[in-house]
RODO-2510 file (C-alpha; in nm, 4 decimals, decimal comma):
residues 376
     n   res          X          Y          Z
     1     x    14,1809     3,3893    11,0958
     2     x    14,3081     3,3051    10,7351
     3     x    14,5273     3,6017    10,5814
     4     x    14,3510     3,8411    10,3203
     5     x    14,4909     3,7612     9,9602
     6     x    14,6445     4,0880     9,7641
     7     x    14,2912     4,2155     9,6515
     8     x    14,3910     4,1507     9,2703
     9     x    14,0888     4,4307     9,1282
    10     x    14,1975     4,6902     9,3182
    11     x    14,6113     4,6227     9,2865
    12     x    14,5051     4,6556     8,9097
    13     x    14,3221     4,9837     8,9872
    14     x    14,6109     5,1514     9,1591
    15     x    14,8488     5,0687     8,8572
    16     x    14,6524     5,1797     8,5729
    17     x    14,3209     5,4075     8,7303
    18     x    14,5154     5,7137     8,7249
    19     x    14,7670     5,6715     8,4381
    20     x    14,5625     5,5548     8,1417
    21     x    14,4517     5,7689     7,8949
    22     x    14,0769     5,6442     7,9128
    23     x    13,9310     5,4651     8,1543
    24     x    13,6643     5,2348     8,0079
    25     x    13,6204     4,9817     8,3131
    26     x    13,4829     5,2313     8,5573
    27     x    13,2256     5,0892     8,7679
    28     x    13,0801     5,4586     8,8798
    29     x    12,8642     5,6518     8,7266
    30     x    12,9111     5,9666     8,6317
    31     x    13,0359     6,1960     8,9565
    32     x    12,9426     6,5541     8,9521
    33     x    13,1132     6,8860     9,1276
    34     x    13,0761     7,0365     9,4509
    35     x    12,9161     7,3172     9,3114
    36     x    12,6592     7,0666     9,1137
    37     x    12,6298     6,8664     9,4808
    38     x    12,5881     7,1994     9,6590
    39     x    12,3186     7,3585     9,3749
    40     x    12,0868     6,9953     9,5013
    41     x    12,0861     7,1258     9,8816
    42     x    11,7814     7,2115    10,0328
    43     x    11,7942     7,5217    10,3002
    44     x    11,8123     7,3297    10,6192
    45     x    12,1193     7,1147    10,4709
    46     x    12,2931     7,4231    10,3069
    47     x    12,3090     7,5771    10,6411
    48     x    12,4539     7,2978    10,7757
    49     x    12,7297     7,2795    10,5413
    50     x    12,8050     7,6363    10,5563
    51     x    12,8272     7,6215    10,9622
    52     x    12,9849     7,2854    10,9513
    53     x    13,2367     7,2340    11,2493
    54     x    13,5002     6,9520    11,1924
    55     x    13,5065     6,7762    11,4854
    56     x    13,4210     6,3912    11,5977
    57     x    13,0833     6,3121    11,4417
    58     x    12,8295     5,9960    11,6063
    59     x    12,9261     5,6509    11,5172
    60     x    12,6482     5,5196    11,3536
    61     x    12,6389     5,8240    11,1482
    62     x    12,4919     6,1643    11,1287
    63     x    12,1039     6,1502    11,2575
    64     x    11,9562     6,3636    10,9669
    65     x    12,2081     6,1449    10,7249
    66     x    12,0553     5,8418    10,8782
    67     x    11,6687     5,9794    10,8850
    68     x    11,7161     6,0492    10,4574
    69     x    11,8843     5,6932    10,4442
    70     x    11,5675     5,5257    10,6112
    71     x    11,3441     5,7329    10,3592
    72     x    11,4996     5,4861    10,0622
    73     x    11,3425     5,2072    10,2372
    74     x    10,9731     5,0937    10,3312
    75     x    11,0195     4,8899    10,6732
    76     x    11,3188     5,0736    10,7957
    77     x    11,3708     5,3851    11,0655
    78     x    11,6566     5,5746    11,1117
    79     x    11,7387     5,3996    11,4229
    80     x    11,8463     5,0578    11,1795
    81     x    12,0798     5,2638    10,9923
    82     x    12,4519     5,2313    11,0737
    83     x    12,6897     5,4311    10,8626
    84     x    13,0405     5,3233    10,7381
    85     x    13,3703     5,4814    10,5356
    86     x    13,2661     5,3259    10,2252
    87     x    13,0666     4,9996    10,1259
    88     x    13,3922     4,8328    10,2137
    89     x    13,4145     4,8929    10,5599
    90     x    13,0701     4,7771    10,5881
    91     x    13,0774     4,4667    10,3948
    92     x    13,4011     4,4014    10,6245
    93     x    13,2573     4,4078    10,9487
    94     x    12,9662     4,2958    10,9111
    95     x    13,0882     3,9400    10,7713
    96     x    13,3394     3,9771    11,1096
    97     x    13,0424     4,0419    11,3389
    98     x    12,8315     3,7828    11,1822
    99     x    13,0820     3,5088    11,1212
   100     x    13,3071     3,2907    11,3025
   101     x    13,5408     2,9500    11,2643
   102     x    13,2820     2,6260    11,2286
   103     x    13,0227     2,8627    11,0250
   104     x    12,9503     2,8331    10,6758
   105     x    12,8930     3,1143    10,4502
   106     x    12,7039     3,0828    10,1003
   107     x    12,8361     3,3528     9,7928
   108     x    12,7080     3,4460     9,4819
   109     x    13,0186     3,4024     9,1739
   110     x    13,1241     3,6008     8,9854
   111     x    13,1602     3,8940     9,2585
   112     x    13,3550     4,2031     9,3740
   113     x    13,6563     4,0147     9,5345
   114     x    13,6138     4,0776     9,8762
   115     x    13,2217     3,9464     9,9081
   116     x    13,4187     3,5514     9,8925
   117     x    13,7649     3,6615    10,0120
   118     x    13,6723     3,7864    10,3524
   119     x    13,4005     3,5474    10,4341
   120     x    13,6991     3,2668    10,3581
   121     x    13,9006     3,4530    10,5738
   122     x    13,6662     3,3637    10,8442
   123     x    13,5009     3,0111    10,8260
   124     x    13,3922     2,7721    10,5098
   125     x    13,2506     2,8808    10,2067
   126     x    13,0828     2,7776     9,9374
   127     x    12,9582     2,9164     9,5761
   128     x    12,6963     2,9143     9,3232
   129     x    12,7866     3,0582     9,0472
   130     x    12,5526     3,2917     8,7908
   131     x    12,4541     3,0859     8,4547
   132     x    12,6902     3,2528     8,2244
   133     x    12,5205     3,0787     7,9287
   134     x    12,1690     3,1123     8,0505
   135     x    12,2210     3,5321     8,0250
   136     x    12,3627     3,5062     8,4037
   137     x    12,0921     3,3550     8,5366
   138     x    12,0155     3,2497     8,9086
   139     x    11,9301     2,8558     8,9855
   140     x    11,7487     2,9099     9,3251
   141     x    11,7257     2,5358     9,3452
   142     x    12,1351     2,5295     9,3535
   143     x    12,1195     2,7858     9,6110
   144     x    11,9306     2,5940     9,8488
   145     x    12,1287     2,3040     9,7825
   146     x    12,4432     2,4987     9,9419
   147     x    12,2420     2,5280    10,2496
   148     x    12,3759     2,3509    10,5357
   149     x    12,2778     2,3563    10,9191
   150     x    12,5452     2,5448    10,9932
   151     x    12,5286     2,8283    10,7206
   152     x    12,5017     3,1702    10,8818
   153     x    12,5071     3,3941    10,5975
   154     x    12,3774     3,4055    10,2240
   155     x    12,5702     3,7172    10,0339
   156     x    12,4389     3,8173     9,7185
   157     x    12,4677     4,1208     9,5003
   158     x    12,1828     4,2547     9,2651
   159     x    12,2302     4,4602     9,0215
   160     x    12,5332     4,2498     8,9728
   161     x    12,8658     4,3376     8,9590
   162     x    13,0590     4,2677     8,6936
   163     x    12,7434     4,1478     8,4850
   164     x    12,4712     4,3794     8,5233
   165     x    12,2418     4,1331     8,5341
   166     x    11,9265     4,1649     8,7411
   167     x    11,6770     3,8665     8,8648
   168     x    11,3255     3,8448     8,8831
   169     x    11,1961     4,0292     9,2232
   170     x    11,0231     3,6939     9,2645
   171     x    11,3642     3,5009     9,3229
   172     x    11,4735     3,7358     9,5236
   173     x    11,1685     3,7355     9,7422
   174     x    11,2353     3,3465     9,7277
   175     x    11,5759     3,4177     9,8540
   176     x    11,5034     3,6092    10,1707
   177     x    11,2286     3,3447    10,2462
   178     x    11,4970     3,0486    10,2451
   179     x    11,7029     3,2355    10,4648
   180     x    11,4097     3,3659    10,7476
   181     x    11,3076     2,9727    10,6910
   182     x    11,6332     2,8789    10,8138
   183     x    11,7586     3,1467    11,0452
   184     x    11,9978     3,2419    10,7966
   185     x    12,1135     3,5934    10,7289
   186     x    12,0322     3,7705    10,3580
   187     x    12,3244     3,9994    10,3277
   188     x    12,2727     4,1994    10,0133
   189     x    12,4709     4,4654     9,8360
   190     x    12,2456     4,6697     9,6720
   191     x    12,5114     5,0018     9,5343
   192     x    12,3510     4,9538     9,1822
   193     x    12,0332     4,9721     9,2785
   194     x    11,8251     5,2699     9,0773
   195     x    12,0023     5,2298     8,7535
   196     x    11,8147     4,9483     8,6520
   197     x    11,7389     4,9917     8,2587
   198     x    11,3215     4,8647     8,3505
   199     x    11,2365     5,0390     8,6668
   200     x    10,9752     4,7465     8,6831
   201     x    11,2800     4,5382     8,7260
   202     x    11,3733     4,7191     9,0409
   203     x    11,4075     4,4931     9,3128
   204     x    11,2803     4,5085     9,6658
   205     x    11,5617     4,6033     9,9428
   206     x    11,6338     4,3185    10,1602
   207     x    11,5983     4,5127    10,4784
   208     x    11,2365     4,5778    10,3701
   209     x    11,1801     4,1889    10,3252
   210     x    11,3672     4,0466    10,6195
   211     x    11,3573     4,1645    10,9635
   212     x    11,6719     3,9928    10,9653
   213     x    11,8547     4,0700    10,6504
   214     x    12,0952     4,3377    10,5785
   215     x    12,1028     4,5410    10,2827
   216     x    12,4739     4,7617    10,2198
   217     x    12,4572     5,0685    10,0238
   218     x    12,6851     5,3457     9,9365
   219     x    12,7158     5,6682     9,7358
   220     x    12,9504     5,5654     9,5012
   221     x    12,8214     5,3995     9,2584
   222     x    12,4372     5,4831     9,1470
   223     x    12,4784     5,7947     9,2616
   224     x    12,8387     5,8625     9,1116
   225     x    12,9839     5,9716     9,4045
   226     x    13,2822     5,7391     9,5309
   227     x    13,4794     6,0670     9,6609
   228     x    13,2548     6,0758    10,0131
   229     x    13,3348     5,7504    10,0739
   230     x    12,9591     5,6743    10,2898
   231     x    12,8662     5,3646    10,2892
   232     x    12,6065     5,1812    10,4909
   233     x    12,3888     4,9075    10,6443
   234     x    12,0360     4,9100    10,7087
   235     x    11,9052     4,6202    10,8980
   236     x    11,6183     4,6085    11,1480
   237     x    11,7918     4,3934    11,3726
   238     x    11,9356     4,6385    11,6488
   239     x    12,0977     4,4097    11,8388
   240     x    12,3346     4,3235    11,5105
   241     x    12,3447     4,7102    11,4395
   242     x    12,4703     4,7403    11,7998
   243     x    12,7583     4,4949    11,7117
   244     x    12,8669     4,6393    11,4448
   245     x    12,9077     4,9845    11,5809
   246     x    13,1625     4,8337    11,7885
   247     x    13,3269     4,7089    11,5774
   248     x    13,3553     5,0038    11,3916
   249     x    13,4969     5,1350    11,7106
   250     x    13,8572     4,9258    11,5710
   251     x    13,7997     5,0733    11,2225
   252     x    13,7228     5,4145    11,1580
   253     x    13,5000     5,4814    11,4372
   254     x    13,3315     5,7913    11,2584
   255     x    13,2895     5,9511    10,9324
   256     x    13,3758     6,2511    10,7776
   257     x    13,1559     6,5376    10,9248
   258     x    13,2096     6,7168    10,5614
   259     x    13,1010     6,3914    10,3812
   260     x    12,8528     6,3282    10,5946
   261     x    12,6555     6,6280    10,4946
   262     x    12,7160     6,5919    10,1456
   263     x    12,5812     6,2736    10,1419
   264     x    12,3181     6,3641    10,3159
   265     x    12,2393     6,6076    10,0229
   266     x    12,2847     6,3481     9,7350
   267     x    12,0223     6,0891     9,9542
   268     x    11,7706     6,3349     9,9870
   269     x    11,7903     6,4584     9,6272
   270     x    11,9117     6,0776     9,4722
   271     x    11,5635     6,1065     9,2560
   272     x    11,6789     6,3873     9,0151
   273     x    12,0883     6,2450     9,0441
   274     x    11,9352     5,8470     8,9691
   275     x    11,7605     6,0060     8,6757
   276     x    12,0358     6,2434     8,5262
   277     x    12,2626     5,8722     8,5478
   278     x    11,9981     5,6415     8,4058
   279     x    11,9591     5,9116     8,1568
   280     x    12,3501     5,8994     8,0527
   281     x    12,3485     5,5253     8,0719
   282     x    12,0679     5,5452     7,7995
   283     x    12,2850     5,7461     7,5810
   284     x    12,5585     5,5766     7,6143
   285     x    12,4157     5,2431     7,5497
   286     x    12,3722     5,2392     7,1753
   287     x    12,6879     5,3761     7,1149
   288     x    12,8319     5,0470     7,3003
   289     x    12,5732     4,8413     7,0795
   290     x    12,7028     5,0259     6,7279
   291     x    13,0921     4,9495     6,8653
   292     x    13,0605     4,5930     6,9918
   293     x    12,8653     4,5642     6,6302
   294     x    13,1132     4,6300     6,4147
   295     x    13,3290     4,4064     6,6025
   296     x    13,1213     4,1325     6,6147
   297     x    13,3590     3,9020     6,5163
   298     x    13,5544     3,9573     6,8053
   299     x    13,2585     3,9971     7,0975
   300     x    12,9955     3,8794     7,2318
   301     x    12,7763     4,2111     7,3467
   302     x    12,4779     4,2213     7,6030
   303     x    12,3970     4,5807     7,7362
   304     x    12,3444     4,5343     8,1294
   305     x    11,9769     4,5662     8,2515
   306     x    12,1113     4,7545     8,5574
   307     x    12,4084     4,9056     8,6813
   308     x    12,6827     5,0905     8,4882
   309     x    12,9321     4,7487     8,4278
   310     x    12,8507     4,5310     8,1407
   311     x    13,0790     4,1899     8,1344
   312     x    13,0918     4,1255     7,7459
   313     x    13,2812     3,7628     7,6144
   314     x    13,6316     3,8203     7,4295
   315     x    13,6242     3,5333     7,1274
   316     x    14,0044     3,6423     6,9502
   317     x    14,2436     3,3866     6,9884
   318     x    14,5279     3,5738     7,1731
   319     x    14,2810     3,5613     7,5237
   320     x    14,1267     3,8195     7,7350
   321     x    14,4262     3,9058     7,9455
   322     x    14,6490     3,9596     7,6768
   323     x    14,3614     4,1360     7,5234
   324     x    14,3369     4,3978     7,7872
   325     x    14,7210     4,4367     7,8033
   326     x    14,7876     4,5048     7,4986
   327     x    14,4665     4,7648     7,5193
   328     x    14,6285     4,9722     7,8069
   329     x    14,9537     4,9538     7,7058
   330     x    14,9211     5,0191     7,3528
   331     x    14,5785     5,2632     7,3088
   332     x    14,5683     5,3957     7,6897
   333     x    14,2378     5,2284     7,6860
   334     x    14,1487     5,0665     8,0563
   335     x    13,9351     4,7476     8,1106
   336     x    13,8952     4,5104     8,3783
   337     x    13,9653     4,1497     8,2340
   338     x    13,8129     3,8100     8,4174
   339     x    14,1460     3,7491     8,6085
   340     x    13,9935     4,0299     8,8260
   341     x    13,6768     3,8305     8,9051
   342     x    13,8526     3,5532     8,9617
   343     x    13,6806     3,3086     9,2255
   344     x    13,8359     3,0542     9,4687
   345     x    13,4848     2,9196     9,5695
   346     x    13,3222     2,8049     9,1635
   347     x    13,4490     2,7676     8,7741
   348     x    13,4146     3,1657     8,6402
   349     x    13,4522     3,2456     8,2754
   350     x    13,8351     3,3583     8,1633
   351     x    13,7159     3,5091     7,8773
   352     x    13,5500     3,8090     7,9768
   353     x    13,6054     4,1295     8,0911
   354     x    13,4191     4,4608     8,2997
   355     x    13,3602     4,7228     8,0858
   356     x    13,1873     5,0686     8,2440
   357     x    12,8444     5,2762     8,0671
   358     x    12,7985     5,5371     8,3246
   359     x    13,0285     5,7831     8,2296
   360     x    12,9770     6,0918     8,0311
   361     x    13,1050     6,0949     7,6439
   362     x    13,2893     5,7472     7,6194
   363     x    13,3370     5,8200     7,2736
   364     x    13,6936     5,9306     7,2417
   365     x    13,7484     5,6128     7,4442
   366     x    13,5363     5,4193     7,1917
   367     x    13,7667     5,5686     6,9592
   368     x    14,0965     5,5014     7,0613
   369     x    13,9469     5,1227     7,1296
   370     x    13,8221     5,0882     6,7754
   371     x    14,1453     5,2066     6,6578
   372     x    14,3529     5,0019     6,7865
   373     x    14,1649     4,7145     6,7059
   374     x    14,1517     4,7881     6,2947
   375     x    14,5563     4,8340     6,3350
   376     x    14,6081     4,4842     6,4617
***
């Protein structure tokens, strides 16, 4: 096994998260209280809360946190549901369980570091990178090029992270059909999914098309609640789920019995907490278009059309990096520039960076970014 590079995004993250004035890269929506979490509970769930005991909880996960999991998806029972601390953990293992030296492994650029950096870790990989010039888009005929005999998994993330873009549910339809073709697993991270800006463009889970497939999840991110770090898989494959259980057994081996029921809260009532976010986003949105318009000169703007990350094109002459340095250091203003997204595996653009439309009231960050940039 290959050593795990310093995981750039995140080393970033623990320098500046915490310390800078406003953080304008964050790819969560808006979190809420305990109180506002608690308020959502239904009577069975409240009860359970209130009588929690702390002690070991199951493996896989909590049943009734694993019965309003399987209630997301169309195909799946709570018996395909494995639970995890965190997408992380899950993305982790699973590439471990499913992956070995003399596999090959086929990733989606630009991407959340790990999705390329773990699968290298473990056999050969290679990319196909998102059209930045064609608004992101996805050549499914380049993706079935990278297909080799040997390929064991296809990773792909939709709504995509850092560019927000979303494909047609036909491609992705197309997708899980190459890999069932070719006994190839679809592993698909799907933590935007529900703040698409079109609900028509919502597309189908993976685990719903593919018998085979698996589709990760978490609570951080649609549902703005990073804090109960709950993560999972759904796959319909038991024998796989059985695998990685154990090898969850070397990682965390349970959850948090405390986050376990709060996430079990936010699932069942993700309706009214998708809508208050999507409802945010669409505030927040034109205020982004008036700022990026006024700058024009300086950006090239395109709102996401799902998620809460937008990955907008620096054009000054200094460069992105610099850019974002200056921005943090300077105005306290955090964003995520294209060093982060980085890939090993395909060309990615260096002049872009993440910037984050799911919190509430990013004006005084607007205006401490503005600011700075008519002082220059």
């Amino acid at each position: 096994m290959t050593r795990l590079p310093d995981f750039r995004l995140e080393t970033y993250f623990s320098r500046w998260e915490f310390t800078a004035r406003h953080h304008l890269t964050a790819s969560d929506a808006q979190t809420m209280t305990m109180a506002e979490l608690l308020a959502l509970a239904g009577p069975e769930d409240r009860e359970a809360w209130d009588a929690l005991s702390l002690g070991y909880t199951e493996t896989y996960g909590d049943p009734g946190l694993r019965q309003a999991i399987a209630g997301m998806y169309r195909q799946v029972e709570a018996d395909d549901v494995i639970c995890f601390g965190g997408a992380q953990e899950g993305l982790n293992l699973a590439m471990q369980v499913l992956l070995e030296p003399g596999d090959h492994a086929v990733v989606l650029t630009p991407n959340y570091q790990s999705a390329e950096t773990v699968p290298l870790s473990l056999c050969e990989v290679t990319g196909v990178a998102l059209d930045a010039g064609r608004d992101w888009a996805l050549d499914l005929d380049a993706v079935e090029a990278a297909l080799r005999p040997n390929t064991k998994v296809l990773s792909v993330n939709f709504p995509n992270n850092p560019t927000g873009t979303v494909i047609d549910a036909a491609d992705f339809v197309r997708l899980a059909e190459l890999c069932e073709e070719r006994g190839i697993r679809l592993f698909s991270d799907e933590v935007y999914r529900g703040l698409e800006r079109d609900p028509a463009r919502t597309l189908p889970q993976a685990a719903d098309l593919s018998g085979t497939a698996l589709s990760l999840n978490v609570t951080s991110k649609s549902l703005g609640l990073p804090g109960l770090r709950i993560g999972w898989i759904a796959c319909r494959d038991r024998e796989l789920r059985t695998r990685l259980e154990r090898a969850k057994h070397y990682t965390t081996i349970c959850n948090s019995a405390p986050s376990e029921v709060l996430a079990r809260i936010a699932i069942t009532a993700r309706e009214r907490i998708l809508e208050r976010n999507r409802g945010i986003i669409a505030e927040n949105l034109p205020r982004f278009d008036a700022f990026f318009a006024e700058f024009s000169e300086l950006f090239e703007w395109r709102a996401p059309e799902g998620g809460c990350v937008a990955y907008p094109r620096y054009l000054g002459a200094d460069g992105v990096e610099d850019f974002c340095t200056g921005l943090v250091e300077q105005a306290g203003v955090l964003l995520m520039p294209a060093s982060m997204f980085r890939s090993e595996l395909t060309p990615t653009p260096a002049d872009r960076f993440r910037i984050g439309v799911g919190r509430r009231d990013p004006g005084p960050a607007l205006e401490a970014f503005a600011d700075w940039l008519r002082k220059r």
